[in-house]
C-alpha positions in Angstrom: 0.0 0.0 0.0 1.2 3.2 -1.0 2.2 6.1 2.0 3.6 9.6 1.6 7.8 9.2 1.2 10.0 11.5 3.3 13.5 11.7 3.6 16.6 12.2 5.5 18.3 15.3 4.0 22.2 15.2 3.1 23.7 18.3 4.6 26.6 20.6 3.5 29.5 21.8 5.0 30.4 25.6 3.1 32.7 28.5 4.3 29.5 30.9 4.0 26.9 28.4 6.3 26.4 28.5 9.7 23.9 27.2 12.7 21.0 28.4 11.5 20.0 25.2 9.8 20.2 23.2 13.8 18.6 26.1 15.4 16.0 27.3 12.8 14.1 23.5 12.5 15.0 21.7 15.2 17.6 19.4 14.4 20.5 17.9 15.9 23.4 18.3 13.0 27.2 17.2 13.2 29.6 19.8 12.0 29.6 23.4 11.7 29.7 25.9 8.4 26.4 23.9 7.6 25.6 25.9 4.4 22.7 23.6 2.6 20.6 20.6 3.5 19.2 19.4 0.5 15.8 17.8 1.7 14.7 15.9 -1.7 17.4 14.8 -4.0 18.5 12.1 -6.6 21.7 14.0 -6.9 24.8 11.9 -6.8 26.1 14.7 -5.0 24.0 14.5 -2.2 21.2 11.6 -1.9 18.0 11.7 0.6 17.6 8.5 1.8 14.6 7.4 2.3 13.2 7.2 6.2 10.2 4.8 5.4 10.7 1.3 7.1 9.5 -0.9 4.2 12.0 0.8 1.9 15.2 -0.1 3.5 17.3 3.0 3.4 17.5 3.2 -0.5 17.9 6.8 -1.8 15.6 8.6 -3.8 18.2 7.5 -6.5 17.2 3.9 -6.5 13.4 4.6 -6.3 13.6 6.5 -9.1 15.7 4.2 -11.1 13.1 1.6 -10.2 11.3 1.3 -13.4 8.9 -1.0 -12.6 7.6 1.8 -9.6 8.0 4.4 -11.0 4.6 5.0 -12.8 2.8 4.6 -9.8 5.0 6.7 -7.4 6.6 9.6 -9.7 3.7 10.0 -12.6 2.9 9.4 -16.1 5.0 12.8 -16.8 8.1 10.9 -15.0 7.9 7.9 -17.7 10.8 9.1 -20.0 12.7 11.3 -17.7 15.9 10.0 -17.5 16.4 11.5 -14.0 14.7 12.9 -11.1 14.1 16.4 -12.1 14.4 18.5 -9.2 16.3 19.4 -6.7 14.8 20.8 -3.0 17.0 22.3 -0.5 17.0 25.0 2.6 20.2 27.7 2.5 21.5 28.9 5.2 23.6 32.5 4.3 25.7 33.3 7.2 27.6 35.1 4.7 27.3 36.5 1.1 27.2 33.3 -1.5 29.8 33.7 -4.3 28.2 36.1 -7.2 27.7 33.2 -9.7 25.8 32.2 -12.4 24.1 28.6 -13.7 24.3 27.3 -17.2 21.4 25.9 -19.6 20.8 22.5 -20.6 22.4 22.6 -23.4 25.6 23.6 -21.8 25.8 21.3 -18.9 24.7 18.4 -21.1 27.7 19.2 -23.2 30.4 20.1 -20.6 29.6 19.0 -17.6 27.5 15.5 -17.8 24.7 17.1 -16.1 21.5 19.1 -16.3 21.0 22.8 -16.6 20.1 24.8 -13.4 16.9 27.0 -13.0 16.0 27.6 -9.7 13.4 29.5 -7.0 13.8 31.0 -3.7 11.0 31.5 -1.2 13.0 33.5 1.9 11.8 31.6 4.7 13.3 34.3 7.4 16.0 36.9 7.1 17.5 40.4 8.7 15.9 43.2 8.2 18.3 44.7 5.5 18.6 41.8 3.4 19.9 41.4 -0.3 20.4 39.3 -3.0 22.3 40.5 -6.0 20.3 39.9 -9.0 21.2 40.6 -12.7 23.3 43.3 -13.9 22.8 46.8 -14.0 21.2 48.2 -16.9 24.8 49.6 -18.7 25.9 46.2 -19.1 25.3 44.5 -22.4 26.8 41.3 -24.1 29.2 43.1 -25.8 30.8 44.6 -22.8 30.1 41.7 -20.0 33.8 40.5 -20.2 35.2 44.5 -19.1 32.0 44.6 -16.5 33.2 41.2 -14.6 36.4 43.0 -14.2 34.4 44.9 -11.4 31.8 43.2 -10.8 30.6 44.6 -7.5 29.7 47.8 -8.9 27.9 46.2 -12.1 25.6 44.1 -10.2 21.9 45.1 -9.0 21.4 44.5 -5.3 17.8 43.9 -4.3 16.4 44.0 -0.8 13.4 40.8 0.2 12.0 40.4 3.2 10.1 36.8 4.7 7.7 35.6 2.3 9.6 36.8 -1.0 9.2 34.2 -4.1 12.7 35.3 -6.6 12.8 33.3 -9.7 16.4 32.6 -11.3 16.2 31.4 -14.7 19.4 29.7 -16.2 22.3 31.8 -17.2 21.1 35.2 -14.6 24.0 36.5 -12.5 23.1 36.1 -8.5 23.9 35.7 -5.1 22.5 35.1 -1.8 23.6 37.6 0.7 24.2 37.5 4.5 21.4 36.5 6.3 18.9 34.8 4.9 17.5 31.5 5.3 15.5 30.0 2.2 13.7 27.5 0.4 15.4 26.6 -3.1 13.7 24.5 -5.2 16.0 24.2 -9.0 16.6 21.7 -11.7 18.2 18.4 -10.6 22.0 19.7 -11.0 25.4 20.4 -9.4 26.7 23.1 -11.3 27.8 26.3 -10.1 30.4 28.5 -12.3 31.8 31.2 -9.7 32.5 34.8 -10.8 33.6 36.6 -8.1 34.2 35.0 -4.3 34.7 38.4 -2.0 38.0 38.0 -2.3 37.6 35.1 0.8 39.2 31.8 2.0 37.5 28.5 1.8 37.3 26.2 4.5 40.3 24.4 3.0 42.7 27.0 3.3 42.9 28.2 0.0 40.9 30.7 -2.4 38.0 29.2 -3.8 37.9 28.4 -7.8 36.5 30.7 -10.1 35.3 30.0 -13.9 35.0 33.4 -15.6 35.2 31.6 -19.4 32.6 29.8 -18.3 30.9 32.1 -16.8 31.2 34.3 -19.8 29.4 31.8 -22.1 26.4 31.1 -20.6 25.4 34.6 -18.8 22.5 36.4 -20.2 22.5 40.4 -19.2 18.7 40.6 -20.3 17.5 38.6 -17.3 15.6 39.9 -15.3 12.4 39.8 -12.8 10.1 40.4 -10.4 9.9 39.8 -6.9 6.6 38.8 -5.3 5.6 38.1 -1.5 3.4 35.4 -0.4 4.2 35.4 2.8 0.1 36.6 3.5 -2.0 33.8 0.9 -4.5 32.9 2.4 -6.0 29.4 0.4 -4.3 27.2 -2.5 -2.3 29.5 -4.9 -0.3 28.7 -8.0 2.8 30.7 -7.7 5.3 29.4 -10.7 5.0 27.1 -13.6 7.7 26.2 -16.1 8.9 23.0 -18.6 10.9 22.2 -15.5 8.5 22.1 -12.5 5.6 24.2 -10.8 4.6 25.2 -7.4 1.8 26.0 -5.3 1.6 27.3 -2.0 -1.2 25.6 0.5 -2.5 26.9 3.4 -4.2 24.6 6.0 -6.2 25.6 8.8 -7.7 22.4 10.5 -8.5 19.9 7.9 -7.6 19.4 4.2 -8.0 16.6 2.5 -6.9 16.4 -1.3 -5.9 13.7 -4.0 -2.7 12.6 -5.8 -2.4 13.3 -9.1 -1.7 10.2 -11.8 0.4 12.6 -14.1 3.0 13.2 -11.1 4.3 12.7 -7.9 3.6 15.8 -5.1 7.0 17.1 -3.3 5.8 19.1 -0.1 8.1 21.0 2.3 6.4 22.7 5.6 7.8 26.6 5.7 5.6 27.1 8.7 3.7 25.8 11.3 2.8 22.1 13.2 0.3 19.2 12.0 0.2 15.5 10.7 -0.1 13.9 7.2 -2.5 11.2 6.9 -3.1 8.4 4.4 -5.0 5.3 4.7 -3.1 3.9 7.4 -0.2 6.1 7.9 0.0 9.2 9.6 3.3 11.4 10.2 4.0 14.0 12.3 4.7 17.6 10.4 6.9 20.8 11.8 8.7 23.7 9.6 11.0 22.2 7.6 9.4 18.6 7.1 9.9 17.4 2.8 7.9 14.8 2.0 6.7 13.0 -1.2 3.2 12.1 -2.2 2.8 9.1 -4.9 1.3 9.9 -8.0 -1.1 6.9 -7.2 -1.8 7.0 -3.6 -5.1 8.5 -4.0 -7.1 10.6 -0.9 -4.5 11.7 1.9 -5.5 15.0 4.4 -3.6 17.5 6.6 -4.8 18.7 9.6 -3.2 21.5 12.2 -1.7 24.8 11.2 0.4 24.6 8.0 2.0 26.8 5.3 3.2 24.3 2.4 5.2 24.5 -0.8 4.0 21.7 -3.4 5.9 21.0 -6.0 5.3 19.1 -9.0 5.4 18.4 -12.7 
């Protein structure tokens, strides 16, 4: 009998993390510097194993690879998609990310044996003056990129968000994460990052951390841009963001709310606020901030109840 899927998240140690991620939900986390915990992955860069007894501690890897399941848990939509498509994840920016930018499909197919990288970023909590730098400023064109990298502080745009924001970054757009923010990333299934420009800083290893400016310099596009919008307020179910790659709603519970998986694709939840249970059949699971969870694609009727605010996620 199918049950909702969760998952024990692979954390990562970074010269830019912190404590925020063992304070913020709870959790009791070796190490220190602890950057990301990437909550629902098939990366081979970081797998969430699976908590459910009758699965055995496979990773979301070997579900997925699982052909003859994975119709009935990831969808008719997952059929001929070679690999788990996304990629969901809480950052923790203690300090300012490198300014960096994520190649196309295309690109990483080519050079780097993986997927592209679009992403999203709902800011789950963050200091009052908070920034990300997004996109360049409007002097910069194609044709002078490679003299405006040469300084790039002053070229970028800096853009202040508050709780609630919704930010996305399309493949290819210049960006950081500044200092103090703690997020909800939800991107393509990939691991690749080409650095620009580092703050001139150490990484944990001693030495300066690698940049790829030729890189870099193929796959940035100067035209992208967007807007931000908060959410932090909805009030009932609300589509936020579609694309080829995934879409997302956020759902509000208040009591009970009972709903049906969807045939066409799995449902990926993660809890950005509040306390409650999951129930299905059977099974029922305690919820809190932070909780990532899967819903199969055929397990029919399953309700919340308590106090939620939930991203779903979905093809």
């Amino acid at each position: 009998m199918l049950e909702p899927i969760f998952f024990k998240p692979s954390y990562k140690e970074v010269v830019w993390g912190g404590n925020n991620i063992k304070t913020f939900f709870h959790r009791n986390i070796e190490g220190n510097n602890i950057g990301e915990s990437w909550e629902l992955s098939a990366h081979k860069n970081g797998l969430s194993i699976i908590k459910n007894k009758e699965y055995n501690n496979e990773s979301l890897l070997d579900l997925y690879n699982d052909k003859s399941k994975r119709k009935e848990i990831f969808g008719n939509k997952s059929i001929n998609i070679d690999r788990f498509p996304i990629l969901a994840k809480f950052i923790d920016a203690q300090q300012n990310l490198s300014i960096q930018v994520h190649p196309d499909d295309a690109y990483a197919r080519k050079y780097e044996n993986d997927s592209g990288k679009t992403e999203v970023w709902y800011i789950m909590d963050c200091k009052e003056d908070a920034k990300l730098v997004y996109g360049f400023k409007d002097n910069v064109t194609q044709e002078n990129l490679k003299n405006a990298m040469n300084n790039i502080e002053e070229n970028v745009k800096y853009v202040n968000v508050k709780k609630g924001d919704f930010i996305s970054i399309p493949a290819g757009t210049i960006h950081a994460i500044c200092g103090g923010i703690m997020l909800c990333e939800i991107q393509q299934s990939s691991d690749v990052t080409y650095r620009v420009y580092d703050w001139n800083r150490i990484g944990l290893d001693g030495k300066p951390r690698q940049l790829h400016t030729q890189k870099a310099l193929d796959v940035i596009n100067v035209n992208n841009n967007t807007k931000i919008h908060n959410y932090y307020n909805f009030k009932e179910t609300q589509n936020i963001y579609n694309s080829k790659n995934f879409n997302i709603d956020l759902v509000n519970v208040k009591g009970n709310l009972t709903t049906h998986s969807d045939e066409e694709s799995f449902n990926a939840y993660i809890v950005l606020e509040g306390s409650g249970k999951v129930k299905s059949n059977n099974f029922e699971n305690d919820l809190q901030k932070g909780s990532t969870f899967l819903i199969p694609a055929e397990l029919g009727a399953y309700t919340f109840e308590g106090n939620l605010k939930l991203m779903k996620v979905y093809l």
